[in-house]
N, C-alpha and C positions, 0 to 999 in steps of 0.2 A: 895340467893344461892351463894355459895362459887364461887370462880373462877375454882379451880380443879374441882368441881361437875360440873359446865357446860363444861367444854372441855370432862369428862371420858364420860358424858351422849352424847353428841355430837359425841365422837368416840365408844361408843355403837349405837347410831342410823344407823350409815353410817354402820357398821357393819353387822345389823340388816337387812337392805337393800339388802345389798352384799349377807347375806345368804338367803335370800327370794327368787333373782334369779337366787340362786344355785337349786331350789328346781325346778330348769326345767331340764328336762333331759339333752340340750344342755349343760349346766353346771357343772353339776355334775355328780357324780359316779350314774348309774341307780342303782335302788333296785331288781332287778331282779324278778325272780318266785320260785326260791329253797329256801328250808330254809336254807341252808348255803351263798346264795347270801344276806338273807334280814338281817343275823345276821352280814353280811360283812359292810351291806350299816349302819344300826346302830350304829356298832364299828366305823366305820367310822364317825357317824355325832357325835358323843359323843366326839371323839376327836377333829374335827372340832371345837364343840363349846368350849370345854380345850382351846384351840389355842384362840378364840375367845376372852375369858374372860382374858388369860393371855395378847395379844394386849394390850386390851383395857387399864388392869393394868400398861403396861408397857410402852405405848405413853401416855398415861393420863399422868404418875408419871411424865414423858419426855416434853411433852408440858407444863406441868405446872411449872415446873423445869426452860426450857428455858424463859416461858412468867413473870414467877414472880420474877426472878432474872439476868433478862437482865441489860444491860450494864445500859442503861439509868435509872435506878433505883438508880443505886449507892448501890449496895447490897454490905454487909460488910462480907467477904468471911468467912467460918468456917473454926477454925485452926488444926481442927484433922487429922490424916493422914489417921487412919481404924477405923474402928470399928469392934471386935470379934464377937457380936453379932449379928450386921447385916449379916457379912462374914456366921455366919453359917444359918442364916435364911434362905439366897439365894441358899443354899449347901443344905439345909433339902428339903425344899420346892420343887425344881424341882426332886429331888431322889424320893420324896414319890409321883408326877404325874408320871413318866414313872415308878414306881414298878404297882400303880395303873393300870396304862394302857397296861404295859406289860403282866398280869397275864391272863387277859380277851382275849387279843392277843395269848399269845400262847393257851391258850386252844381251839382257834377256829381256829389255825394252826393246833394243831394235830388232831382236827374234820374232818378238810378238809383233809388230810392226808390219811385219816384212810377208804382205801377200802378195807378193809377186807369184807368177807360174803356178795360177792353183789350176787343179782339175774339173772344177763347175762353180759358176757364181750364182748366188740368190741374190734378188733383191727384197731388203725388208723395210718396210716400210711403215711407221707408228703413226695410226688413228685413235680418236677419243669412240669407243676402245676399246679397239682390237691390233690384231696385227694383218697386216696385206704382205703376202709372200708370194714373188714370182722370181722363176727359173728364167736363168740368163746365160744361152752356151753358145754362141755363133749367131752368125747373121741368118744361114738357112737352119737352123737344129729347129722341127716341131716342140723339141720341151718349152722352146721360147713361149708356147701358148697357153703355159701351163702355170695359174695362178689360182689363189684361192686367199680368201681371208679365213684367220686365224680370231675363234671369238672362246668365251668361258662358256663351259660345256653348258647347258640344259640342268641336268642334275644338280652342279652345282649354284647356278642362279636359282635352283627352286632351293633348297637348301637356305641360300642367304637371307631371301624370301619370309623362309618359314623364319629364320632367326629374329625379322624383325627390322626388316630393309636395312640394312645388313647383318647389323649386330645389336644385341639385346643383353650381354651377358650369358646366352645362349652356348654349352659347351656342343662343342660337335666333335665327334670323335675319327672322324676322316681325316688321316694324314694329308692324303692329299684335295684337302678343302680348298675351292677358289683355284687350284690349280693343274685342273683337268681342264680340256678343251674341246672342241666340237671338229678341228679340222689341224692338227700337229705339223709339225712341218718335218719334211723325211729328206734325210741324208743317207749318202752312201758312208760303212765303214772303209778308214783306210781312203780315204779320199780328202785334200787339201779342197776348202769348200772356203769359197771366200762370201763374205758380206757384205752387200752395199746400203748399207741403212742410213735413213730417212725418214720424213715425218712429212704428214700431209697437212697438219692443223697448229699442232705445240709440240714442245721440245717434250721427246720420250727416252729410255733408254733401253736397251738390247741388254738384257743380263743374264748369264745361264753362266751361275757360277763351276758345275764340273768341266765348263772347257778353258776357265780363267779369261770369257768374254763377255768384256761392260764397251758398249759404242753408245754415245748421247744418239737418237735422234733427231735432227734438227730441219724445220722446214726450208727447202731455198737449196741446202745443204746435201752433200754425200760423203758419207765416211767410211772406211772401209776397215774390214775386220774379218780373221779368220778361224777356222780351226782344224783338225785331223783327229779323230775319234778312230779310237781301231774296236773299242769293244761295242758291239752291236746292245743296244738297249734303249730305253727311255730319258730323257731327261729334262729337269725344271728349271724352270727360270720365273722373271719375272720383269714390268716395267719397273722399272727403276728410279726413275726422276717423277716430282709430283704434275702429272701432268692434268688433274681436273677431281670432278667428284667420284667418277669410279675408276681413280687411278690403280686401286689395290684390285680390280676384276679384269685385268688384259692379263692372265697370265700366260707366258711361252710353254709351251714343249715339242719337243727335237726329237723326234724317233728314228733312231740310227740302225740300215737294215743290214745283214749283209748284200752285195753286188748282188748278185741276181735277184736276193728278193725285192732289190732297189729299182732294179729296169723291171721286173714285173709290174711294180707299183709305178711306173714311171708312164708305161706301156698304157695303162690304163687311165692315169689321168690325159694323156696327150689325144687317145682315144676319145675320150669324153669330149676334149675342148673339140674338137672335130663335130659332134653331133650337135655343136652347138643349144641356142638357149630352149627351153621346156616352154612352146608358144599354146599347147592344147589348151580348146576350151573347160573352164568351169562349170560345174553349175553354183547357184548359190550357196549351195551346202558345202561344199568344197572347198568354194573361197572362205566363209566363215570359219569352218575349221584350219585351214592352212595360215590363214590370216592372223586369228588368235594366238597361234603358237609361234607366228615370226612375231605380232606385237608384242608379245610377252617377253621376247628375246631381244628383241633390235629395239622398242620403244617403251616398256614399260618403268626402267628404270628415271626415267626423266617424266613419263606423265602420266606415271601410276599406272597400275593393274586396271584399276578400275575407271582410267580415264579423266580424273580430274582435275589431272596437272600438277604439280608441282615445284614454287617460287618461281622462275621465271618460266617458267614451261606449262604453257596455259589448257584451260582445261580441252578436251575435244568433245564433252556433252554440250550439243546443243548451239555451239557455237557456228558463225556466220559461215566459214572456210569450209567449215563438216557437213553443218547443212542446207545453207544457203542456197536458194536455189541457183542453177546453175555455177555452182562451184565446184563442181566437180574436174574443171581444167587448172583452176587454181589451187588446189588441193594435192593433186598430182606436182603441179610445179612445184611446189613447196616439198614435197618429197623428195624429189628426183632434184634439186637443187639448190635447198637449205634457204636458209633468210639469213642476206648478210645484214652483219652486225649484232646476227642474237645469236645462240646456244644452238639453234638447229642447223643440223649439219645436212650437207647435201648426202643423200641415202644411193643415187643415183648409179657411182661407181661402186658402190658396194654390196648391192642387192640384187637379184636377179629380176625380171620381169616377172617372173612367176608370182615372188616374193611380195614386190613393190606391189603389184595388182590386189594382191590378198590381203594387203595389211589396209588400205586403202580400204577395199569394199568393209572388210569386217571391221575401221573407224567410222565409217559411214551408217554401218546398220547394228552395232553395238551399242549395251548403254540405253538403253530408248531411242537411240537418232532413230533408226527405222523409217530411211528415206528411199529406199527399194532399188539405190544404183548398183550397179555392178559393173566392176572394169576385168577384164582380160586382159589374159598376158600380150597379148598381140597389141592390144591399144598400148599399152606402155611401151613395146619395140616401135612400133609406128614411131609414137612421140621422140624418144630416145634417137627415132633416128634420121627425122627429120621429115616422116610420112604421116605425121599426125596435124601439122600445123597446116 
């Protein structure tokens, strides 16, 4: 066997190897479940192995080149300067792989493309962070009433928590760390579901790699994006673009049911929005326990657990807004409608009145403040709705 036959064979094995434990998830592009993810993962390994074979051709030619005509040979150099015909072989050859590879490529760009004629639209929409999902089918369909935000589950914010706000070197052994959620968004299988994504603050992105869909986010903006899921199961994603400090805690997941378990589940959110917002009175008790647990969720990551604040997010012991006398209108505003120009965001479209009222009373009397107010959900639908003023 030739010299160049054992080196190209040599650097096809290693090769060979390299792509064997590409074929583990950890390494490679997954194949997903949509048939535009599996025709992704294929174009994909077809070009991999293009790359593969051209390698091989082109360190072979290169190791053998340098080992056959090393110094210590005494190689008698060739006196030509080009060659025409080599020149255009090297010009043919890679023009006719990327026409090859292009042609396959785009027509499975404009596939993916192409959500024309779906069977139900969502819109998603990326906040700092979470996700806002609402169903979008006709002018009269009641799903139209059917939204919810998408936030990172409880369990795992207490988790990150424990870790050390966020990480510490802390191992955790949860696969699915940071990417459980508190409210999933449900599709039907077997159904063409399009996307209209959006961002309400900064530019996010839409990622759930097993249906091969990444949409930027973008305020101002609407992009659209699809997919058709036939096997009924879970699945993860994540934001994608760096959109802030807890950009790594908005993660996705997509619970895919079949049909009928879809309209059941559909049946009952639409039900829900009908019964409208939860206005019952509190008592103190109530609100301080309800309150605690949405500020641990919705505000503790910006000004701490314990209230003190954090870099620009000031503290809420003691401070004029919190306890000042008669602040308690301005306190509210500033929830229900952020402070432009700084980090706090308006909580208003994102919180329920129940919610806003609890987290409010229980800043107010947590901590030592211990200024004795107490708002109800009804004082927040009032103000919200234009009966408070």
């Amino acid at each position: 066997m030739s010299l160049f036959r054992k080196v190209a064979l040599a650097v096809a094995a290693l090769a060979v190897l390299v792509l064997t434990g590409c074929s583990e998830q950890a390494y490679n592009m997954r194949e997903g479940v949509t048939e535009i993810s599996k025709e992704v993962y294929s174009l994909h390994m077809i070009v991999i192995w293009v790359c593969v074979v051209i390698g091989v051709l082109t360190f072979g030619v290169m190791f053998y080149s340098m080992f056959a005509h090393r110094k210590s040979k005494n190689p008698n150099p060739a006196k030509f300067s080009h060659s025409t015909t080599v020149e255009i072989i090297w010009t043919v050859i890679p023009f006719i792989i990327l026409i090859a590879l292009a042609v396959p490529a785009v027509k499975l760009l404009i596939k993916m493309e192409d959500s024309s004629n779906p069977d139900m639209t969502v819109m998603v929409k990326g906040w700092q962070w979470k996700w806002e999902y609402k169903y979008i089918d006709g002018d009269n369909d009641p799903s139209n009433d059917v939204s919810f935000f998408s936030n990172l589950d409880d369990a795992s914010r207490q988790q990150a928590l424990n870790a050390g706000k966020y990480f510490s070197g802390t191992k955790i052994e949860d696969e699915n760390y940071l990417l459980e959620v508190d409210n999933p968004l449900v599709i039907p299988a077997g159904q063409k579901v399009r996307f209209l994504v959006t961002a309400e603050d900064v530019i996010h992105s839409f990622w759930v790699p097993d249906f091969s869909v990444k949409k930027d986010a973008i305020p101002g903006f609407i992009n659209e994006v699809w997919t058709k899921v036939d096997e009924p199961g879970i699945y993860r994603g994540v934001c994608a673009e760096l959109c802030g400090k807890d950009h790594g805690f908005m993660p996705i997941v997509v619970k895919v049911l079949e049909q009928a378990e879809y309209d059941a589940w559909l049946a009952e959110q639409v039900e829900a929005a009908k019964s409208g917002p939860d206005l019952n009175e509190r008592t103190m008790a109530q609100l301080m326990t309800e309150g605690e647990a949405a500020y641990n969720k919705y505000c503790a990551a910006c000004h701490m657990p314990n209230g003190q604040g954090n870099g620009p997010f000031p503290s809420l012991i003691g401070t004029e807004v919190v306890t000042g006398e008669g602040s308690v209108d301005k306190h509210i505003d500033i929830v229900l409608n952020g402070v432009p120009g700084t980090a706090m965001q308006a909580f208003g479209a994102q919180l329920t009145e129940a919610e806003i009222a609890a987290i409010i009373t229980y800043e107010r009397n947590a901590w030592g403040n211990d200024t004795g107010d107490k708002v109800q959900p009804q004082d927040i639908y009032d103000i919200k709705n234009g009966g408070g003023e």
